[in-house]
VONU-468274 format. One line per field, with one value per residue (C-alpha): x, y, z; residue number from 1. Coordinates in steps of 0.05 Angstrom, whole numbers. Last residue first. Layout:
BEGIN
c1 (X; ...)
c2 (Y; ...)
c3 (Z; ...)
k (NUM; ...)
//
This chain:
BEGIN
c1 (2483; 2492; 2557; 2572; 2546; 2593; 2650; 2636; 2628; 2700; 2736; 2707; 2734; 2797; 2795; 2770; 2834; 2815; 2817; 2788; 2784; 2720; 2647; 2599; 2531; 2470; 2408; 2349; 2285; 2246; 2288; 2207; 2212; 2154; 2172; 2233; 2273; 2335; 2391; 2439; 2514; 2491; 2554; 2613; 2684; 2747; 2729; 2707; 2672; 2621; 2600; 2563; 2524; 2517; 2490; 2444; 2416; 2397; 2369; 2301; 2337; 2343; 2421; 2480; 2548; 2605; 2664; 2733; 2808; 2806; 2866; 2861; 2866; 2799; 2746; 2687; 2649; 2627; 2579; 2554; 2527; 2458; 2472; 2527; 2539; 2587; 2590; 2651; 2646; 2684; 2668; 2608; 2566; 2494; 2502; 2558; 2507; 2440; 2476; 2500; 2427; 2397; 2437; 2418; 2444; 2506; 2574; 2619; 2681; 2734; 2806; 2806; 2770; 2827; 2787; 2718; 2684; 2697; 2654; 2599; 2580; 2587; 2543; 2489; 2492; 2477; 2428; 2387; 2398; 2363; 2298; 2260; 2258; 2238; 2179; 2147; 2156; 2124; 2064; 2050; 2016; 2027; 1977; 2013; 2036; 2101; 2112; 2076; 2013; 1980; 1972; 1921; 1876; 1828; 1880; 1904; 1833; 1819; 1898; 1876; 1907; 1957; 1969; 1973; 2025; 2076; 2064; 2036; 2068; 2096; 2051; 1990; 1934; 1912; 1945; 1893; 1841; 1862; 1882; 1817; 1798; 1869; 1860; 1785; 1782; 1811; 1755; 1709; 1741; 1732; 1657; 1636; 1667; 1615; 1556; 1579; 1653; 1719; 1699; 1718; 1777; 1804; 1789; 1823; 1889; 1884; 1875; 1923; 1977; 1941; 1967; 2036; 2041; 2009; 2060; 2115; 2066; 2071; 2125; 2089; 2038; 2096; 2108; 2055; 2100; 2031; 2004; 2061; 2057; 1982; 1992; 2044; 1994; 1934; 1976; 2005; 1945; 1925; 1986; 1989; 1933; 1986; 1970; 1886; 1906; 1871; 1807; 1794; 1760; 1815; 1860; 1810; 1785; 1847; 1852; 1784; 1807; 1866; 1835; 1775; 1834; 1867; 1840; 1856; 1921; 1958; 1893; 1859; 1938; 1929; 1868; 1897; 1949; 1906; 1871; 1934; 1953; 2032; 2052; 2102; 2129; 2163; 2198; 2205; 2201; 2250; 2301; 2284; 2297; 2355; 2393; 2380; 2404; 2469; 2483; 2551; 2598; 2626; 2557; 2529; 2598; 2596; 2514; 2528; 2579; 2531; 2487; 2510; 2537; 2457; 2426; 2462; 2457; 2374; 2374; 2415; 2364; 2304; 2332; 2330; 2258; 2221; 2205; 2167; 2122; 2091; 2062; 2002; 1976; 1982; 2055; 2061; 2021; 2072; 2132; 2105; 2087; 2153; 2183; 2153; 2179; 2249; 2239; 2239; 2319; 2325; 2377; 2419; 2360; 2335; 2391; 2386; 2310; 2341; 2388; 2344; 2289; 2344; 2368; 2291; 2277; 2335; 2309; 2256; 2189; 2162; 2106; 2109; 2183; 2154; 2109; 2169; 2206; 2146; 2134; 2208; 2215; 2147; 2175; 2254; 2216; 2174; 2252; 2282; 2224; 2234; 2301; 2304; 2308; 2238; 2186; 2179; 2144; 2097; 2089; 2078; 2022; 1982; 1972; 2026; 2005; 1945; 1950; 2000; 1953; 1894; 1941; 1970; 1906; 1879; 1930; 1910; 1939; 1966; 1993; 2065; 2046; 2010; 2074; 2112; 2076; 2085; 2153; 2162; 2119; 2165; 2212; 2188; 2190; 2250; 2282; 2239; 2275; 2347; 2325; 2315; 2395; 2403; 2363; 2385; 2453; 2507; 2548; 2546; 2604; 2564; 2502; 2540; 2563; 2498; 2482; 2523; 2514; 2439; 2458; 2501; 2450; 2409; 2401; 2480; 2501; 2528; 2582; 2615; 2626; 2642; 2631; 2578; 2544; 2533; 2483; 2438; 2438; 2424; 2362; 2327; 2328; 2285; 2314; 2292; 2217; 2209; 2214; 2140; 2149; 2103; 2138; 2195; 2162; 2110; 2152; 2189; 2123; 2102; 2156; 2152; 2084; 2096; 2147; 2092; 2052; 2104; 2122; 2057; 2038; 2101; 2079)
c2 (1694; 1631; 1632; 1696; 1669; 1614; 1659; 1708; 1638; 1612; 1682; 1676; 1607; 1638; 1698; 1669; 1616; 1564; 1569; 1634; 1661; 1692; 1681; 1737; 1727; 1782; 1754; 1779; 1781; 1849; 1855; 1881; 1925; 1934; 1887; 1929; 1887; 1861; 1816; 1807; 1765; 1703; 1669; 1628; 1619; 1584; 1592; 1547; 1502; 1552; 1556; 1505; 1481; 1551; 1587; 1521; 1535; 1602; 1604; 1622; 1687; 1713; 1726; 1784; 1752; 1784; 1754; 1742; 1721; 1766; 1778; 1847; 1855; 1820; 1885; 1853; 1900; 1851; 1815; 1876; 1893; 1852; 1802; 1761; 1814; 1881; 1913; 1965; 1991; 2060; 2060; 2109; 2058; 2094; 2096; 2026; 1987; 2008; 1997; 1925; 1901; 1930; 1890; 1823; 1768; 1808; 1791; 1839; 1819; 1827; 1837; 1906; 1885; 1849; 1822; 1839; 1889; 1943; 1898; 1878; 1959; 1974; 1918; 1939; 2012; 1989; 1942; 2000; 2046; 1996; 1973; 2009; 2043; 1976; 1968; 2025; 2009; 1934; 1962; 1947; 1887; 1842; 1810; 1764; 1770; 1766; 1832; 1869; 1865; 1916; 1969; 1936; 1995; 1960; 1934; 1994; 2021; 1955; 1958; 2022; 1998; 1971; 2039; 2076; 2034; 2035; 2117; 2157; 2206; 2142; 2162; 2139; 2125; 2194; 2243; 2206; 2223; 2288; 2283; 2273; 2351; 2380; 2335; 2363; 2433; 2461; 2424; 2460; 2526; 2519; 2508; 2575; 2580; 2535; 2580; 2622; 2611; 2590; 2515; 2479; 2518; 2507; 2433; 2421; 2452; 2418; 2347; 2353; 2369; 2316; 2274; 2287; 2276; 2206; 2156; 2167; 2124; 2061; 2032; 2044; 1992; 1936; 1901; 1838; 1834; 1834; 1893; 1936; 1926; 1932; 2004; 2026; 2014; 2048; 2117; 2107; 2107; 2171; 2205; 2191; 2238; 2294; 2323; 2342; 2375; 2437; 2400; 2366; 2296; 2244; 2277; 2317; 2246; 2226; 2297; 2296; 2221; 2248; 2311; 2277; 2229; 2287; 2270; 2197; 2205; 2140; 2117; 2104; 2065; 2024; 1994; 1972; 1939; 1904; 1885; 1853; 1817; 1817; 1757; 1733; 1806; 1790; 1729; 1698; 1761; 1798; 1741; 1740; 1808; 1815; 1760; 1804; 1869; 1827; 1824; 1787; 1838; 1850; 1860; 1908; 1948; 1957; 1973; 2023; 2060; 2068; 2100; 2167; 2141; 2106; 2170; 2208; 2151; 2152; 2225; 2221; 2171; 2216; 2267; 2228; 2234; 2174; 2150; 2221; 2201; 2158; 2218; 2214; 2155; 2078; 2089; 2132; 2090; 2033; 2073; 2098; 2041; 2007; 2075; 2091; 2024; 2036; 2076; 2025; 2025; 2071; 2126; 2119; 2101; 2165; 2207; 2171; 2189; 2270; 2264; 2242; 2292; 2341; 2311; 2314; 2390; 2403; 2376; 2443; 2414; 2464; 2443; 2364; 2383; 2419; 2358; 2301; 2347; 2344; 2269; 2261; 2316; 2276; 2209; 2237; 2258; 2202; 2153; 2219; 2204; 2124; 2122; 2121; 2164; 2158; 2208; 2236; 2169; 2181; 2253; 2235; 2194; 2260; 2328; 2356; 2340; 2349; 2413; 2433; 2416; 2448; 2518; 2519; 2510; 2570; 2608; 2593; 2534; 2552; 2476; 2506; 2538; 2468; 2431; 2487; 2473; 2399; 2399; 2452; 2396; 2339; 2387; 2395; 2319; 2313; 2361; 2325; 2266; 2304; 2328; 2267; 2244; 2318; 2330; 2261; 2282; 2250; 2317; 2349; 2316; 2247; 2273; 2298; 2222; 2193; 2233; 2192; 2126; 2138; 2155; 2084; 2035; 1996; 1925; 1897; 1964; 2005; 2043; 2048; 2083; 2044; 2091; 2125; 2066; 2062; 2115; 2067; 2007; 2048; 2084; 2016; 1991; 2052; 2110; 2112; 2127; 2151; 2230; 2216; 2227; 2276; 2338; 2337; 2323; 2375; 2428; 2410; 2418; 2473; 2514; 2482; 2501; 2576; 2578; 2562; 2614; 2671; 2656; 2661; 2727; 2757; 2736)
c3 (2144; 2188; 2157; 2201; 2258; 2257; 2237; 2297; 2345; 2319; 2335; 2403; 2411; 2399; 2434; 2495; 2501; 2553; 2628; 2638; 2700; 2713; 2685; 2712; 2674; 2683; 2666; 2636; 2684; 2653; 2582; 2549; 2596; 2645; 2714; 2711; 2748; 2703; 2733; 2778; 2785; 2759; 2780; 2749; 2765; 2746; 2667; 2612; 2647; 2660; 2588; 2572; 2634; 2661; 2599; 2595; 2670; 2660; 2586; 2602; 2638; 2575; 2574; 2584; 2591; 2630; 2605; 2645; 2617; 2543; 2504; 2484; 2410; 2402; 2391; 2363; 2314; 2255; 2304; 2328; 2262; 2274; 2339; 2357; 2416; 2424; 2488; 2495; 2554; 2570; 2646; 2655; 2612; 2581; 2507; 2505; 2556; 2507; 2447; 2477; 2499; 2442; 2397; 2422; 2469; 2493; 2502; 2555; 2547; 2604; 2597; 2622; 2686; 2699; 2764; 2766; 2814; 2761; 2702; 2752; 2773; 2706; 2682; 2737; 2719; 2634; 2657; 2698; 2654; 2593; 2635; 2598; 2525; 2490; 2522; 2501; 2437; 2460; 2470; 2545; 2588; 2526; 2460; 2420; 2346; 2354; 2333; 2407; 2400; 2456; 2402; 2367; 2379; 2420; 2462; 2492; 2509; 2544; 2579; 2619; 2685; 2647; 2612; 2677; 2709; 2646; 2643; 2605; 2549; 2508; 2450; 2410; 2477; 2510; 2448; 2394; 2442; 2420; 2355; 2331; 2344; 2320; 2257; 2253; 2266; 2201; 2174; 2210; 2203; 2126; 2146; 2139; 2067; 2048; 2049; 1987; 1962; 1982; 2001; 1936; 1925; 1993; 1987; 1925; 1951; 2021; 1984; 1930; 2000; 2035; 1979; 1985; 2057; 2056; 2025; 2069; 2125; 2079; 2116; 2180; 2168; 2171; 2100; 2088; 2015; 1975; 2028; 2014; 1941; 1941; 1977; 1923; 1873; 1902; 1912; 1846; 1798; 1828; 1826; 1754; 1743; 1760; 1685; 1701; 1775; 1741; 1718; 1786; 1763; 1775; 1817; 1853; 1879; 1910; 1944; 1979; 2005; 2023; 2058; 2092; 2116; 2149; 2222; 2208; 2179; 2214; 2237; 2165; 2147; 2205; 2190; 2116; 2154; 2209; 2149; 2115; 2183; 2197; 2233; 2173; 2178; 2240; 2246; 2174; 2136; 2179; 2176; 2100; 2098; 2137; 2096; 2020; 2072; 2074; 1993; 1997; 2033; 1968; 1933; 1994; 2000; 1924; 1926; 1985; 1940; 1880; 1915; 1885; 1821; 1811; 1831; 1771; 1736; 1731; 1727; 1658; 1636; 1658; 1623; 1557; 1553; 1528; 1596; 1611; 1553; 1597; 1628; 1588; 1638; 1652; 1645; 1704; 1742; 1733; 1756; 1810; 1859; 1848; 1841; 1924; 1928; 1926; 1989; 2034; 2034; 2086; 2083; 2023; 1985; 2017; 1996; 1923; 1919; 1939; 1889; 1829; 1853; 1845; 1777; 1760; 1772; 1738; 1675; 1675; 1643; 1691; 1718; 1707; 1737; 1796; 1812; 1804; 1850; 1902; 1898; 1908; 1971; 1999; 1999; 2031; 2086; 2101; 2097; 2142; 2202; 2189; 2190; 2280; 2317; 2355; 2375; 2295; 2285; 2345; 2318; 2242; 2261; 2253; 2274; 2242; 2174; 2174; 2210; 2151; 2094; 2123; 2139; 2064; 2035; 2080; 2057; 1986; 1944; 1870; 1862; 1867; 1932; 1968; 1944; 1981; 2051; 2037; 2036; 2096; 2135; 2121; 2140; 2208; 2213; 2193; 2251; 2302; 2283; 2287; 2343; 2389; 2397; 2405; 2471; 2494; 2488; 2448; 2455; 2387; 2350; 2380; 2351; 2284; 2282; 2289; 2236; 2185; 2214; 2198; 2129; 2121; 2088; 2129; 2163; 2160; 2151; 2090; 2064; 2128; 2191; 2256; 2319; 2290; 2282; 2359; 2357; 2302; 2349; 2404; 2383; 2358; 2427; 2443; 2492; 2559; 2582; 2654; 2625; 2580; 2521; 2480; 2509; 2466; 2396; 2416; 2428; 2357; 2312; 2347; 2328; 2245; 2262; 2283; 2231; 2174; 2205; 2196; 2134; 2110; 2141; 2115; 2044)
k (507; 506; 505; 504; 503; 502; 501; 500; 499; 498; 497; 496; 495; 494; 493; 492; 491; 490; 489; 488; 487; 486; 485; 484; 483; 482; 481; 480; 479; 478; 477; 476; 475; 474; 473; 472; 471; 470; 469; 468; 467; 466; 465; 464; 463; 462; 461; 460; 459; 458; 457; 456; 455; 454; 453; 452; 451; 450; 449; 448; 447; 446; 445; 444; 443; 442; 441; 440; 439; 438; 437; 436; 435; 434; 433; 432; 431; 430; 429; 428; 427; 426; 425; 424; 423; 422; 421; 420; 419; 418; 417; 416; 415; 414; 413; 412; 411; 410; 409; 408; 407; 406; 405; 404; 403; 402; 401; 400; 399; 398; 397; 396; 395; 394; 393; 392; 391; 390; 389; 388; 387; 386; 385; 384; 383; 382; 381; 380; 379; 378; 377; 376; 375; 374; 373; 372; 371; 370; 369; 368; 367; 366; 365; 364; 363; 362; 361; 360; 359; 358; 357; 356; 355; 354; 353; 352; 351; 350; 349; 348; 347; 346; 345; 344; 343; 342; 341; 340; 339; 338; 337; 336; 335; 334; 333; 332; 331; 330; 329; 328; 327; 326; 325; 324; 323; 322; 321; 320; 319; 318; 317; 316; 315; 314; 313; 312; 311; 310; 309; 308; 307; 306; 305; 304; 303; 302; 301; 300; 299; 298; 297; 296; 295; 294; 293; 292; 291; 290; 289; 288; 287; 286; 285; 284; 283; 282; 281; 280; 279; 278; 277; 276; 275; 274; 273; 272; 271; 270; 269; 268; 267; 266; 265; 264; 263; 262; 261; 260; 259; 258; 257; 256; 255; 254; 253; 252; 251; 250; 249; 248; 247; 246; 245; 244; 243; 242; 241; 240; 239; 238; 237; 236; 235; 234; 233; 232; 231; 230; 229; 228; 227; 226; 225; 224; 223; 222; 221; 220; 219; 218; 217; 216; 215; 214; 213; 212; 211; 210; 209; 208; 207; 206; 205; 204; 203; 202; 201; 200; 199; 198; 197; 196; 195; 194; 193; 192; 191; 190; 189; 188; 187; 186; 185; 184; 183; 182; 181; 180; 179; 178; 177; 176; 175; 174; 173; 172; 171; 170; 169; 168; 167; 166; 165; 164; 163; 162; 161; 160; 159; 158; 157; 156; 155; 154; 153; 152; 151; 150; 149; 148; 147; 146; 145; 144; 143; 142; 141; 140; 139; 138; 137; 136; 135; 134; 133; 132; 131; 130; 129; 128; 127; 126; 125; 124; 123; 122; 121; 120; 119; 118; 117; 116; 115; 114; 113; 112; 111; 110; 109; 108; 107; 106; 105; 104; 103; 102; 101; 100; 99; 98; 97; 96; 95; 94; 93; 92; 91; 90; 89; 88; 87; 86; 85; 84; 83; 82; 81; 80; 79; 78; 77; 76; 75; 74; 73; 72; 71; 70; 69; 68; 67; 66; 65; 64; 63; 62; 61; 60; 59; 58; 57; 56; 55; 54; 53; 52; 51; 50; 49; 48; 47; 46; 45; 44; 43; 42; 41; 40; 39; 38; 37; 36; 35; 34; 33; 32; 31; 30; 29; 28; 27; 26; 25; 24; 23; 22; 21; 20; 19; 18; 17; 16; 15; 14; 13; 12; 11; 10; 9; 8; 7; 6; 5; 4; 3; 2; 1)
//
């Protein structure tokens, strides 16, 4: 038992060192990041993208010291779990120690780290996946209706958190009924599990109907500009590279569920695996959506494995398989991760490209993947606006309006002089600050838009200069414009006030 413990901290250990060394120090934060810090500082019931959980620990972060160090924890933190999770599926399905070691290198070694990189929902979201498939296993167990108010909970956590996982029961549901657990739906437990997770999200679905159904908007957005260029064999690709040193184990576990005599009543898991992919696929979702998926089923893999090899000649290539996720990982560790930097990666672009990860989500091929991208370039635009905003007269009265949200998180994480960006953009648009009456604005643009920011707005005010702009040839903000407008000669507020409902109706 000792032994155990102590090898599942030495990953959960590992599992944290490696989160914090796999960035390289010239990277930034993601545009993501920002967006999600700077919900802290308006907590609600929901967000015009994702429920409130994220606001939640952005708020310890802040309590904590906003730090980088902290900012990247809390993903790191999930991750580890994720890990814990599977560790304890492996124990209730009877797993050996050398289960429990196969189904924790898979896991750790894995796309898991380049998720686990980023705070974002995404690390809780895989979390959240396993704890449900792991509850649901104890209660097939134990027929103990506990089992399912916890896994009631923890789906209503993640709900909470990241609204893909609904279709974990999408996926579930029907390969429940196409097996001898359809008798689960005849149990009243279930019911009583249903409401319990309904009163706890229950809050977000007020705030979502009186706000009129905003994440309904953000999907068709996201449909329209991003998931319309998804490619359903780029997906499917994806999904082998995400696990690919554990695939053996998935694809090992898969099978047990169908012919593996003691993993005889999880036969649904089967069924659900394949049906939660075709969901993914039918709505062209991003290939990380589906990465929550995984966990669970190296965990059936690892146990079937260890049983299978335990005996005669084939317990000399347990080490073997041990091998492989650390093995694959490492070319893996040249190309998956921000670790190099933007110069080293163009001059290795052929790699890069081979993997796909040169498309950035407009379905062109860049100089960098466009993560990467999106942590540069935002220092430098958050020194540049302070440096503008105290050179300013009235600096007090000045609004600083940015094109998107990144922009604005990225100014309000790194400003030294209390900025408060906000832009028409995701939940900045609900976040403008218009008690002080504004006389200057410092406008952040794509520097496409040069001369029509000029024509239309510099009427407005006594003064008007492109004051600097971005230089990081790298970030995906490279050549974005810095606007000083001065002197206004019409009422900010007010036309301000006109733009917010404009947007708004947009919506």
């Amino acid at each position: 038992m000792k032994n155990k413990l102590w090898i599942l901290i030495g990953f959960i250990l590992l599992k944290f060192i490696l989160q914090y060394i796999l960035i390289s120090p010239e990277y930034e934060l993601q545009r993501d990041e920002y967006l999600y810090l700077d919900q802290a500082h308006y907590l609600a019931w929901g967000y015009l993208s994702v429920p409130p959980v994220s606001s939640w620990i952005s708020s310890i972060i802040y309590f904590l010291g906003n730090s980088v160090f902290w900012v990247k924890f809390f993903p790191a933190l999930f991750g580890s779990l994720t890990i814990v999770v599977v560790w304890k599926t492996i124990e209730e399905l009877k797993g050996n120690l050398f289960a429990l070691t196969l189904g924790a290198t898979g896991v750790l070694f894995s796309a898991l780290l380049r998720l686990n990189t980023l705070y974002q929902p995404n690390s809780l979201d895989v979390l959240c996946w396993a704890a449900v498939y792991f509850f649901l296993i104890k209660y097939l167990n134990t027929q103990r209706s506990k089992w399912l108010y916890t896994l009631a909970m923890v789906f209503a956590i993640g709900f909470l958190n990241k609204y893909n996982i609904v279709f974990l029961l999408i996926g579930l549901i029907p390969a429940i009924l196409m097996t001898n657990q359809r008798k689960l739906l005849l149990k009243k437990e279930v019911y009583l599990a249903m409401l319990l997770a309904l009163g706890i999200i229950l809050p977000n679905l007020v705030w979502q109907y009186t706000n009129n159904f905003p994440v309904i908007h953000h999907m068709e957005e996201l449909s329209e500009t991003q998931l319309v260029n998804v490619d359903r064999m780029e997906f499917l690709q994806s999904q082998i590279l995400f696990f690919i040193g554990a695939l053996p184990v998935i694809i090992s576990g898969l099978w047990a569920l169908l012919f593996y005599r003691p993993f005889q009543k999880y036969q649904s898991f089967f069924w659900a695996f394949f049906f939660t992919l075709l969901v993914f696929m039918y709505f062209r979702a991003k290939d990380y959506y589906a990465i929550g998926l995984y966990p669970i089923y190296i965990a059936f893999g690892a146990v079937f494995l260890a049983d299978f090899l335990k005996a005669g000649w084939k317990q000399y290539l347990n080490p073997v398989v041990i091998a492989i996720p650390i093995v694959l990982f490492i070319p893996m560790y040249q190309i998956a991760f921000p670790n190099k930097s933007p110069e080293w990666i163009v001059n290795h672009s052929d790699t890069y490209k081979e993997y796909g990860l040169l498309r950035w989500e407009d379905g062109t091929d860049h100089s960098i993947p466009q993560d990467y991208a999106d942590m540069l370039g935002w220092k430098e635009l958050a020194r540049k606006v302070d440096a503008i905003y105290i050179s300013l007269p009235n600096p007090s009265q000045t609004l600083v309006l940015c094109d998107n949200y990144g922009q604005a998180g990225a100014i309000n994480y790194y400003t030294r002089k209390h900025i408060k960006a906000v832009s028409f953009n995701a939940d900045y648009v609900n976040w403008f600050d218009l008690e002080p009456q504004y006389v200057n604005l410092i406008r952040i643009k794509n520097y496409k838009e040069k001369d029509d920011e000029l024509i239309e707005t510099s009427p407005y005010f006594d003064k008007a200069v492109v004051a600097d702009s971005i230089t990081n040839p790298y970030a995906r903000e490279f050549r974005t414009l810095i606007f000083a407008f001065t002197g206004a000669q019409v009422d900010v507020n007010e036309r301000i006030k006109d733009e917010i409902r404009e947007a708004k109706n947009d919506r």
